[in-house]
C-alpha positions as CSV (number, residue, x, y, z in Angstrom):
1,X,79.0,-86.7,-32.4
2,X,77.4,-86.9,-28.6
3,X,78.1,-83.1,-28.7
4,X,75.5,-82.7,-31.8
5,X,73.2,-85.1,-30.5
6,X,73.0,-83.0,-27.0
7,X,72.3,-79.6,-29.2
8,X,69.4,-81.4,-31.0
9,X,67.7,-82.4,-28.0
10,X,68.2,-79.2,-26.8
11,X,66.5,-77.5,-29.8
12,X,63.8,-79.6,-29.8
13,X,62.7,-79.6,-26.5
14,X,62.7,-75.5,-26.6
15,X,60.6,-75.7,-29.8
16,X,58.1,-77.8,-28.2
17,X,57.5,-75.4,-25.2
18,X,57.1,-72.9,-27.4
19,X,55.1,-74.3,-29.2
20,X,53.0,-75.6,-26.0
21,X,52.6,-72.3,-24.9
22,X,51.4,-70.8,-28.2
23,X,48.7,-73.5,-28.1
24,X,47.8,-72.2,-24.8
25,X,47.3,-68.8,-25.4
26,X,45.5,-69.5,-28.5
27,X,43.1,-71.6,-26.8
28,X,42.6,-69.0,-23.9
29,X,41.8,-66.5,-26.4
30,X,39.3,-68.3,-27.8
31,X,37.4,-69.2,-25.0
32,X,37.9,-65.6,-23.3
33,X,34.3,-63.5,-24.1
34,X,35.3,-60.6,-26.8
35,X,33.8,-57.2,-27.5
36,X,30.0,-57.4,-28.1
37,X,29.2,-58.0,-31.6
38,X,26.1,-55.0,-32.9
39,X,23.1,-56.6,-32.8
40,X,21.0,-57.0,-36.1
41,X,19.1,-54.0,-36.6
42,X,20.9,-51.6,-34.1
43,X,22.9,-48.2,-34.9
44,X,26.2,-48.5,-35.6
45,X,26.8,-45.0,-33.5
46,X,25.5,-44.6,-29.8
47,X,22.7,-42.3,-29.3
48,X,24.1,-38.1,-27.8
49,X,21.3,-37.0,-25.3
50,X,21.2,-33.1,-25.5
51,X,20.7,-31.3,-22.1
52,X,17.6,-29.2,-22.0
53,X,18.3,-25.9,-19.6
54,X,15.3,-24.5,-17.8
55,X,14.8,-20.9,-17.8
56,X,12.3,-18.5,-16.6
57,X,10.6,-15.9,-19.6
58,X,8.7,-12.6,-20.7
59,X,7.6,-10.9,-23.5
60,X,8.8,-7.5,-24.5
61,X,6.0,-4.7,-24.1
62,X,4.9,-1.6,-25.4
63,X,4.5,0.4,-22.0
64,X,4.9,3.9,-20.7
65,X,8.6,4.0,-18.5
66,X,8.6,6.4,-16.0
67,X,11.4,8.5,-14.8
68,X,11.8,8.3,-11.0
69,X,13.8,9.2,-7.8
70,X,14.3,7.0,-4.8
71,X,13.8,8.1,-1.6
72,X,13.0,7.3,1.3
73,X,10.9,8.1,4.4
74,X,8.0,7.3,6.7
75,X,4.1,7.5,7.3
76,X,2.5,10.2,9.3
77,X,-0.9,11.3,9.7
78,X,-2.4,14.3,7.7
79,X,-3.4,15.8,10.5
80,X,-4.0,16.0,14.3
81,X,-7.6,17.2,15.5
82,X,-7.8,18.5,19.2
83,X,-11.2,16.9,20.1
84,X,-13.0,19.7,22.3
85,X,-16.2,19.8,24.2
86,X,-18.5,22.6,23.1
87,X,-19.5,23.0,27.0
88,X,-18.1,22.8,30.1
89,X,-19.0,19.6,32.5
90,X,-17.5,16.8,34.6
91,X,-16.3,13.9,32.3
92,X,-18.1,11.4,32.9
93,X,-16.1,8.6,30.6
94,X,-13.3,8.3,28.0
95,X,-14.1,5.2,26.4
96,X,-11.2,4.7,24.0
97,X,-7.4,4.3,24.3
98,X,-4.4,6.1,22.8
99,X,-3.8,3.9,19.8
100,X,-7.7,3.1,19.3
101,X,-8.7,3.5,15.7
102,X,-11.8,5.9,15.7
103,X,-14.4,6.4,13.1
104,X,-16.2,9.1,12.1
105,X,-19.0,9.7,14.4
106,X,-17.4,7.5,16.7
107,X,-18.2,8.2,20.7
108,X,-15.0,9.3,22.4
109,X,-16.2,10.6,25.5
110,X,-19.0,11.4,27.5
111,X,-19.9,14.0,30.1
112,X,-22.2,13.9,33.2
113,X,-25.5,15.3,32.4
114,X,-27.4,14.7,36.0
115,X,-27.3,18.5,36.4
116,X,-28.2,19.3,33.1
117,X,-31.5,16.1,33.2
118,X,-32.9,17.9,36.6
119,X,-32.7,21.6,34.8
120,X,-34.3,19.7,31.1
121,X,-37.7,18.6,33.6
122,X,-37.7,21.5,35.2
123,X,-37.9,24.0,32.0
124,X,-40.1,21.1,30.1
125,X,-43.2,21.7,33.4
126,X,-42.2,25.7,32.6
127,X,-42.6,25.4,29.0
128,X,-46.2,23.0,29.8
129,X,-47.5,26.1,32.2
130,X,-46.5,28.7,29.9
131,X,-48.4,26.9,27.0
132,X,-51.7,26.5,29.5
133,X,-51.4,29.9,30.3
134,X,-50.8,31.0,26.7
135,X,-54.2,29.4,25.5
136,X,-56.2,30.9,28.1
137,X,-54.6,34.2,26.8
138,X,-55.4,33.6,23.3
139,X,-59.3,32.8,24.1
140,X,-59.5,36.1,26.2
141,X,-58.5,37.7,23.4
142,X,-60.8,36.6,20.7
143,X,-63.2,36.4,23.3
144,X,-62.7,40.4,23.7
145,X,-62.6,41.2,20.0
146,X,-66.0,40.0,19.8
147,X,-67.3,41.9,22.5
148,X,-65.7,44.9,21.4
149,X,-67.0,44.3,17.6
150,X,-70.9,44.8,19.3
151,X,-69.5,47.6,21.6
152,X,-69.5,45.5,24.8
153,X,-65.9,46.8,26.1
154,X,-63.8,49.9,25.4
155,X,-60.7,49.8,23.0
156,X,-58.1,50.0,25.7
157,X,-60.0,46.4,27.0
158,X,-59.2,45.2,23.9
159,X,-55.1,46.4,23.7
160,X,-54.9,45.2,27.2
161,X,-56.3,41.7,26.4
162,X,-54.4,41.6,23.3
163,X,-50.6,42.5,25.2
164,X,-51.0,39.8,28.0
165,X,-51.6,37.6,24.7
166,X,-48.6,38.6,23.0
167,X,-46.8,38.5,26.8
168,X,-47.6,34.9,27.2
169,X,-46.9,33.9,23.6
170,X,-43.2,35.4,24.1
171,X,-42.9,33.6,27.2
172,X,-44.0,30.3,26.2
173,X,-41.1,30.6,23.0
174,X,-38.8,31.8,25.9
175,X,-39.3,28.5,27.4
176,X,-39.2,26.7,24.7
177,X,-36.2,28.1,23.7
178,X,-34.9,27.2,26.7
179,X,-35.5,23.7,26.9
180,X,-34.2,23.1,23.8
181,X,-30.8,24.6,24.6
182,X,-30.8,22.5,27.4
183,X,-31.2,19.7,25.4
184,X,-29.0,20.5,22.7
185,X,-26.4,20.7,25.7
186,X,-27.1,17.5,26.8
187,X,-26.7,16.1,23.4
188,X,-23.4,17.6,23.2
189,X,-21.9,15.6,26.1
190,X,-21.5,13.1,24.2
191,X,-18.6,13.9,22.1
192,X,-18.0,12.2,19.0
193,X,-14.9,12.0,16.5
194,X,-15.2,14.0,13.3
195,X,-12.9,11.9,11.3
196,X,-11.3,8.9,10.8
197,X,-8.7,8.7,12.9
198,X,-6.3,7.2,15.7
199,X,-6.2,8.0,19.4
200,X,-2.9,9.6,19.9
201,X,-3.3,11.4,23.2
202,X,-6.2,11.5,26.1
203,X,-6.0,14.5,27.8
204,X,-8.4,14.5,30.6
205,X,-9.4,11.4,33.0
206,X,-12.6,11.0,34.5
207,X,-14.2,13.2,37.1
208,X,-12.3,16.2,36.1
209,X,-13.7,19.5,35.4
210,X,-13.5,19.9,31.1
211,X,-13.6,24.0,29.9
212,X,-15.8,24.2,26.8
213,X,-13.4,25.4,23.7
214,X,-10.2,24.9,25.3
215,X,-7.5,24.3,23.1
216,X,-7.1,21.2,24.4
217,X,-9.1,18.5,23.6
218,X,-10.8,16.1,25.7
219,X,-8.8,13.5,22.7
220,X,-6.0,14.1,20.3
221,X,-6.9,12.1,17.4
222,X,-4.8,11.6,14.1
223,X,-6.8,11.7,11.0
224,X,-5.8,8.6,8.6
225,X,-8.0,7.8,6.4
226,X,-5.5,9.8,4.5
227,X,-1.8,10.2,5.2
228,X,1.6,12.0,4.1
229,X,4.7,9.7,3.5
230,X,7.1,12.0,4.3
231,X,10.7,12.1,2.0
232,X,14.1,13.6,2.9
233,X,15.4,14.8,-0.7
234,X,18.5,15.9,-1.2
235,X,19.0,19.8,-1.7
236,X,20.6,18.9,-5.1
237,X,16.8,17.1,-6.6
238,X,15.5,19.6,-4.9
239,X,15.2,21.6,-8.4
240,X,13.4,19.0,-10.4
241,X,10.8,18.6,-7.4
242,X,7.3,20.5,-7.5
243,X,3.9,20.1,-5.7
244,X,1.7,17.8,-7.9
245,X,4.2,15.2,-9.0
246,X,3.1,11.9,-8.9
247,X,4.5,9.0,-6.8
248,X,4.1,5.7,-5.6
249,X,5.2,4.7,-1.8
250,X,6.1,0.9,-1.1
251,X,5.8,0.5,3.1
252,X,7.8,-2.4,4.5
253,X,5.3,-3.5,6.1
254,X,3.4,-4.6,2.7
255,X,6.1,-5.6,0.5
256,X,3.8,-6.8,-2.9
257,X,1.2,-3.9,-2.3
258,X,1.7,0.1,-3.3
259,X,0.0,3.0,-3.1
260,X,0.0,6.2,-5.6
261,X,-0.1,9.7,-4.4
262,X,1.2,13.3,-5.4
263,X,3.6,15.9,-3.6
264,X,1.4,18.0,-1.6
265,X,3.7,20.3,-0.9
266,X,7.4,21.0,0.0
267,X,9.2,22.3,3.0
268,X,10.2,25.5,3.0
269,X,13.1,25.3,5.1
270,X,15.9,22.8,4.6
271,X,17.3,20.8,7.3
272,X,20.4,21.7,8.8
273,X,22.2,18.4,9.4
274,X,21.2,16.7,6.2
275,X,20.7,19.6,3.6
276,X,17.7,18.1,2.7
277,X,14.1,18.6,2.0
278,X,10.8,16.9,3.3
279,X,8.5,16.4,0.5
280,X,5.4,15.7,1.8
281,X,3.1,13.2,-0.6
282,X,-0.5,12.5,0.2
283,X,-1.8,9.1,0.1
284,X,-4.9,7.5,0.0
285,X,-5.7,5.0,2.9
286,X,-9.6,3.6,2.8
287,X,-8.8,0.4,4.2
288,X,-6.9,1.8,6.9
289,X,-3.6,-0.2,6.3
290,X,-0.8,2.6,6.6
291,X,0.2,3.7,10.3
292,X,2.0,6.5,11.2
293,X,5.5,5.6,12.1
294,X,5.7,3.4,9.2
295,X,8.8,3.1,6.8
296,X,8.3,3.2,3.0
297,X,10.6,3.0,0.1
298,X,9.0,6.4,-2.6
299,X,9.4,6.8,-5.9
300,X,8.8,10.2,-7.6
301,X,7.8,10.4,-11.2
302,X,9.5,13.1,-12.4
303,X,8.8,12.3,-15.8
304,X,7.3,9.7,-18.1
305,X,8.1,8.4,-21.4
306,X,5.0,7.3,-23.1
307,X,4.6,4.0,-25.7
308,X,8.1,2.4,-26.0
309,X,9.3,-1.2,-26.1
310,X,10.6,-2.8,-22.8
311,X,11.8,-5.5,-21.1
312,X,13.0,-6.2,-17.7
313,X,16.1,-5.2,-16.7
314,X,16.9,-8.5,-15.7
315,X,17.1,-10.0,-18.9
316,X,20.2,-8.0,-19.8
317,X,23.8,-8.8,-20.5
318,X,26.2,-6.6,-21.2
319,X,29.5,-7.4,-22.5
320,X,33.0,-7.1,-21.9
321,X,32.4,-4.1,-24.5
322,X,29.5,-2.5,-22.7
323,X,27.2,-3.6,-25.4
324,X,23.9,-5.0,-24.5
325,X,22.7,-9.0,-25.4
326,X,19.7,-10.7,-24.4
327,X,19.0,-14.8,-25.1
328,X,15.3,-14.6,-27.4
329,X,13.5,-18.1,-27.2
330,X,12.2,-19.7,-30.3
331,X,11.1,-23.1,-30.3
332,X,12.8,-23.9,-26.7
333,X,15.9,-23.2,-29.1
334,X,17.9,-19.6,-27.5
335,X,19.1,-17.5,-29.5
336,X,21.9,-14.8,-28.6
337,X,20.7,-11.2,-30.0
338,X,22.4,-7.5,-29.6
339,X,20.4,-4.9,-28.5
340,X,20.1,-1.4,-28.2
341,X,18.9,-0.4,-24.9
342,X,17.8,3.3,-24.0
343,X,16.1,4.6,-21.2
344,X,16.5,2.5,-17.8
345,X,14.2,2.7,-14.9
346,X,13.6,0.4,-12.0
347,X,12.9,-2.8,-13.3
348,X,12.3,-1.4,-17.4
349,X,14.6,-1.2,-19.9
350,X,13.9,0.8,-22.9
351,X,15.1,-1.2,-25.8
352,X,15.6,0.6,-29.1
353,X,16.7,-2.0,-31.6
354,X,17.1,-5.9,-31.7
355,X,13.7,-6.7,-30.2
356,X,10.0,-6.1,-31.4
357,X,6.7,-6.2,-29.1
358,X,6.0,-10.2,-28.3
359,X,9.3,-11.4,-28.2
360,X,10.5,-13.9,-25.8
361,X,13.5,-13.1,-23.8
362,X,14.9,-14.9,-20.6
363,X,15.0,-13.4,-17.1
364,X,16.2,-16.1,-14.8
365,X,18.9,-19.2,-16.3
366,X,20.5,-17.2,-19.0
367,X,24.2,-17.5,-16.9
368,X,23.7,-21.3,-18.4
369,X,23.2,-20.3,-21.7
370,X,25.1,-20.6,-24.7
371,X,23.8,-19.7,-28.6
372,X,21.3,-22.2,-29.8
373,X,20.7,-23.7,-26.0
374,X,18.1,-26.1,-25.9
375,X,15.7,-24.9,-23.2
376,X,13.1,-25.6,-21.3
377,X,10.9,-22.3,-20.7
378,X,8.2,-21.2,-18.0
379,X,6.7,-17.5,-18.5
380,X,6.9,-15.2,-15.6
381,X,4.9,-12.6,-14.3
382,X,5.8,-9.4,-15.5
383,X,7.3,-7.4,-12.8
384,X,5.9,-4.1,-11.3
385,X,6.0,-0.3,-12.5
């Protein structure tokens, strides 16, 4: 009986722990803040931002594509003019530098003219005499044909009156003559450049003795106001080269400017240690920006392909199947397209079929790029030839 009595307690006090504890944990679970409830008015779904890519953008063009060949080379002058005095004289000054830019016209040296000053005065008081004496000559003379008309003096008065008029007459041009070389030499001492040009070499200091027409000049000047860029091209282009081509050089030293010339002509003789040619294309230089010395990247046109669409090359993508793809923007929505490309030159691709004139195609951003991106696009400049 006290055995039963025992288990009761037993199972009593167990169910009222458990019970206690239920209470507990039903009571913490109430009090214990729960998931937010929607508020009144609010989406039941949470809202998916879509990422906008930025990407740079052209248009395809109808444009002439030229085929070219790269080379390379550097500046030199057209040519090198020996600067000579036309008479012989002391040099008196050499008022440039070697590496002086010259114009045309430009004083590059000067001789002494003391000499040639003291002879000038002395033929100028020759040439006033021989004048004086000229008139007085020329009176006589009429003078005598009048007397002669009335039969004052014989005929041989007369032809003797009228020879020391014509003797005086030729020496008065004599002297003339004279003074005006002299003065003509004088003008010549000062020498002056006879192109545009830059000082490459001075040849004679001052006080020495300068030989008129040697074949040295008092200066060595190097014309510029055009120039050659001068190309090494390979003995196997050397058959699709010929005078006249055009081309376009691109110095280092101005990377965003160029300058369009032709082949002016081609070396006859190849070089030994490089098989290769020097093509030799004239260029324009008004402002005077190319040097000789110079390095330039050239490209020859030896061809050109007139009226087709392009883009830039950088807005293809080939495939693991050497196809072409390029991303077209519509409504800052990109779309993937196949194309068929053509000719490619420089920067320009020749694009068959996929693309018409106006279209907008990517050229910086597209490695981001999936079809039907969202974008965000800037247009680009197109790039150059």
């Amino acid at each position: 009986m006290r055995r039963r009595l025992w288990l009761l307690s037993l199972v009593l006090i167990l169910g009222g722990v458990g019970a206690g504890l239920y209470l507990h944990r039903t009571a913490a679970a109430m009090s214990s803040p729960g998931p937010p409830s929607p508020e009144k008015g609010a989406p039941a779904n949470p809202v998916v931002v879509i990422e906008r890519l930025p990407v740079k953008t052209v248009q395809a063009q109808v444009r002439d594509l030229a085929v070219t060949l790269p080379v390379f080379g550097a500046i030199t002058s057209l040519n090198k003019v020996e600067v000579a005095s036309e008479i012989n004289g002391i040099l008196k000054a050499v008022p440039v530098e070697p590496g002086d830019l010259v114009r045309k016209g430009q004083v590059v040296a000067v001789l002494d003219t003391e000499l040639l000053q003291t002879e000038l005065k002395a033929k100028t008081a020759a040439k006033a005499q021989s004048e004086a004496q000229l008139q007085l000559a020329a009176w006589q003379y009429q003078a005598q044909r009048k007397v002669h008309k009335v039969g004052g003096i014989s005929l041989n008065d007369l032809e003797e009156a009228e020879a020391k008029y014509q003797e005086k007459k030729a020496e008065a041009a004599r002297f003339a003559a004279e003074m005006a070389q002299t003065q003509t030499q004088i003008k010549k001492a000062t020498i002056t450049s006879p192109i545009v040009g830059i000082v490459g070499l001075k040849n004679y200091r001052a006080g020495e003795r300068i030989p008129s027409q040697s074949e040295k000049g008092v200066v060595t000047l190097m014309q510029i106001d055009e120039v050659y860029a001068e190309a090494e091209v390979n003995e196997r282009d050397l058959a699709r080269l010929r005078p006249g081509l055009k081309a376009v050089a691109f110095p280092d030293a101005y990377p965003q400017s160029q300058w369009q010339g032709k082949i002016d002509r081609l070396e006859p003789v190849l070089k030994e240690e490089s098989r290769s040619v020097i093509a030799k294309i004239r260029l324009s230089n008004p402002q005077l920006l190319l040097k000789p010395g110079m390095f330039s990247r050239i490209e020859i046109i030896l061809d050109e392909i007139p009226q087709v669409t392009a883009i830039p090359a950088a807005a293809l993508r080939q495939t693991p199947d050497k196809s072409w793809q390029v991303f077209v923007i519509s409504d800052e929505v990109a779309f993937l397209r196949q194309v068929s490309v053509g000719f490619m030159t420089g920067p320009w691709a020749e694009i068959k079929d996929g693309l018409k004139p106006g279209d907008v195609v990517v050229v910086e951003g597209g490695e981001r790029l999936r079809d039907l991106a969202r974008v965000i696009s800037t247009p680009v400049s197109q790039p150059g030839p």
